[in-house]
GUSELO-607380 format. One record per residue (C-alpha): residue in one letter; x, y, z. Coordinates in steps of 0.1 Angstrom, whole numbers, padded with zeros to 4 digits, always signed. Layout:
BEGIN
aXYZ...
END
This chain:
BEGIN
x+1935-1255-0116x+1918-1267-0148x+1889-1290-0149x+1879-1318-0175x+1855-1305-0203x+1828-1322-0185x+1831-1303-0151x+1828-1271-0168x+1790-1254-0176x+1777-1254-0211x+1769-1221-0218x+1732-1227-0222x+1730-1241-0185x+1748-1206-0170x+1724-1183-0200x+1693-1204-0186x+1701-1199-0150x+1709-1161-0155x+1676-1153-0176x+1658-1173-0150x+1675-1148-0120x+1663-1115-0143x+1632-1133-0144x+1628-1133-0107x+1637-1098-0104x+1616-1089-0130x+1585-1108-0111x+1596-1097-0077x+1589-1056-0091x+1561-1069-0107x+1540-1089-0078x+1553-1057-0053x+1525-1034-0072x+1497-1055-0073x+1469-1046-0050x+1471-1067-0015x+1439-1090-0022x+1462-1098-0051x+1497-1102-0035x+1494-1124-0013x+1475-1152-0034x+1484-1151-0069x+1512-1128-0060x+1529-1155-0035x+1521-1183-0055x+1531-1167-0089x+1569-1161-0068x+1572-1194-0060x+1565-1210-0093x+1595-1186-0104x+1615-1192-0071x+1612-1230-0074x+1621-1230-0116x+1655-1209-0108x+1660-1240-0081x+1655-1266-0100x+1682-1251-0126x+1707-1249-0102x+1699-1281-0093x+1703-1294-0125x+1736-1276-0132x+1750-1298-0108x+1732-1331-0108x+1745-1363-0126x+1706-1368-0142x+1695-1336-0151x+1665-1347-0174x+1638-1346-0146x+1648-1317-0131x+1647-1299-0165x+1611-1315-0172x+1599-1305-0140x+1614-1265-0147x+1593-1269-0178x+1559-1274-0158x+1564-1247-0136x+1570-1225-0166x+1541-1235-0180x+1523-1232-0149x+1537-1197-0144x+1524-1184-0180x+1493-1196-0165x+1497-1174-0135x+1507-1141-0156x+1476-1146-0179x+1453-1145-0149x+1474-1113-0138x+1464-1099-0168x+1435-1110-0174x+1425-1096-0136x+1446-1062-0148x+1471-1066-0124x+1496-1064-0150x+1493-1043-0181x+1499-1055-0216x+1532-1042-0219x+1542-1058-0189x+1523-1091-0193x+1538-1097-0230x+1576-1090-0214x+1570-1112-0189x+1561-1138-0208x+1584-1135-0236x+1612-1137-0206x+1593-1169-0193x+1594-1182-0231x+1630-1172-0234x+1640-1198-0198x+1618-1220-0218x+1636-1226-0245x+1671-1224-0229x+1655-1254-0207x+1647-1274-0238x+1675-1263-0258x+1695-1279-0225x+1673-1311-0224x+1685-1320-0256x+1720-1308-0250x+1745-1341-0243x+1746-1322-0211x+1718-1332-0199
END
């Protein structure tokens, strides 16, 4: 059965949500290595921020009013780059890891905004 134009995804809103799911990954291998007085603090927290910015994209994939949702995903990312600089900072991630990390938290980023200003959203 087809659907209307507007029932379909823009492709930014499915490339958002799937960099934001290979971010997760990417975090969850990450946070698993770092020493337990780490893990469960900045590690836990550091998940969550990710956890709770692939939510609110699925969210907004399917609400009516995406903007808020999208402003709050933009937040958390930039309370997330926080997070990663402290890991690195503390060395619990190494450069390498830290500047991939970020550049894939950049990437979401600017998929969010590119959404926000979409007619989509």
């Amino acid at each position: 059965m087809d659907h209307p134009p507007h029932d379909r995804p823009a492709p930014d809103q499915l490339v958002a949500i799937s960099k934001g799911y290979d971010l997760v990954r990417e975090l969850m291998a990450a946070v698993a290595n770092y020493p337990r007085s780490h893990r469960f603090v900045l590690g836990d927290r550091t998940l969550g921020t990710v956890y709770d910015v692939l939510d609110l994209l699925v969210e907004a994939r399917f609400a009516r009013e995406k903007r808020a949702l999208l402003d709050r995903a933009n937040v958390l990312l930039e309370r997330l780059r926080l997070q990663l600089r402290l890991a690195h900072d503390e060395r619990l991630l190494s450069t390498g890891r830290y500047e991939d990390l970020a550049r894939r938290a950049d990437e979401v980023g600017r998929l969010v905004g590119g959404w926000r200003k979409s007619r989509s959203a």
